[in-house]
C-alpha positions in Angstrom: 135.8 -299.2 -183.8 135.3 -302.2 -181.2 138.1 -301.4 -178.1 140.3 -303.9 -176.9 142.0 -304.3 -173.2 145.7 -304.5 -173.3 147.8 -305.2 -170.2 150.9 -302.8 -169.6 154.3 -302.4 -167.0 154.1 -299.0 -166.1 156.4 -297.9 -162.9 155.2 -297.1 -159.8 156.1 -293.3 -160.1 154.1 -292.9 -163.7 151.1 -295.2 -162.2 150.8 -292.2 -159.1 151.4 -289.8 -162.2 148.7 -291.0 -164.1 146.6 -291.3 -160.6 147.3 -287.6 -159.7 146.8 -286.4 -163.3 143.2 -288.4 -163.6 141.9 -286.8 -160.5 142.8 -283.7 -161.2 141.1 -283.9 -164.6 138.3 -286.0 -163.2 138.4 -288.8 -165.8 139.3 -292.7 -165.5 143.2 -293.7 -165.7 142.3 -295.5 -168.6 140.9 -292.2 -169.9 144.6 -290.9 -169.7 145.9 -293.0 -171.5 143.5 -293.1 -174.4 144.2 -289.3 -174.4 147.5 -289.3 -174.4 147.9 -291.8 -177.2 145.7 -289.5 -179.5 148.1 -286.4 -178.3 150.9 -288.8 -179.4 149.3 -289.2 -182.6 148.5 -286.3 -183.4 152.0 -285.1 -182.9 153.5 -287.6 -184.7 151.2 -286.6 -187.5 152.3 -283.2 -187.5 156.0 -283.7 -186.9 156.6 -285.7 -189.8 154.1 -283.4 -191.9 156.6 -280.7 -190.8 159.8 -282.7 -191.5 158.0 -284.2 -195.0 157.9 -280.3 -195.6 161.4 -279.1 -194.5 162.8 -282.0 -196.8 161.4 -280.9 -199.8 161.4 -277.1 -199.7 163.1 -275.9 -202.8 163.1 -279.1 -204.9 160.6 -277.6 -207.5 163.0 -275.7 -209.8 160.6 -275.1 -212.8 160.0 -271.3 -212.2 156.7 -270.0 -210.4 154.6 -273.2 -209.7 151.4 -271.3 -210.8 152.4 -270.4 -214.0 153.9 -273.7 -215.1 150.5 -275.4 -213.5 148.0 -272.7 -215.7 150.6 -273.5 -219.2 149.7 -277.3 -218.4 146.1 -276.4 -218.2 145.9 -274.4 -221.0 147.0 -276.9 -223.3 143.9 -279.4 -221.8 141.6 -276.7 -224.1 137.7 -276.0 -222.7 
């Protein structure tokens, strides 16, 4: 996927940040911030994966899933 340059307002304070944390880790600013977007994605990802789950536990109320799925099955013959 092609990359595009975006322009952003950071504070002084998180542009030393991201200085400090860059040179520590030896990799370009820019670097960072790519990083830290996938981090942000990723957790993102898995928080609403996790709240997708917590909202839905207990809504099946047909008895043992794996039964009712095998009846279904059953009745689709060989």
């Amino acid at each position: 996927m092609p990359s595009k340059r975006m322009i952003i307002t950071i504070s002084e304070q998180e542009k030393q940040w991201l200085g400090n944390y860059s040179k520590a880790h030896n990799i370009s600013i820019a670097e960072a911030i790519r990083e830290g977007i996938s981090y942000l994605k990723e957790s993102q990802s898995q928080a609403l994966y996790q709240k997708t789950v917590n909202e839905t536990m207990g809504l099946w109320a047909k008895g043992d899933g794996l039964e009712y799925q095998e009846q279904l099955r059953s009745e689709w013959g060989s």
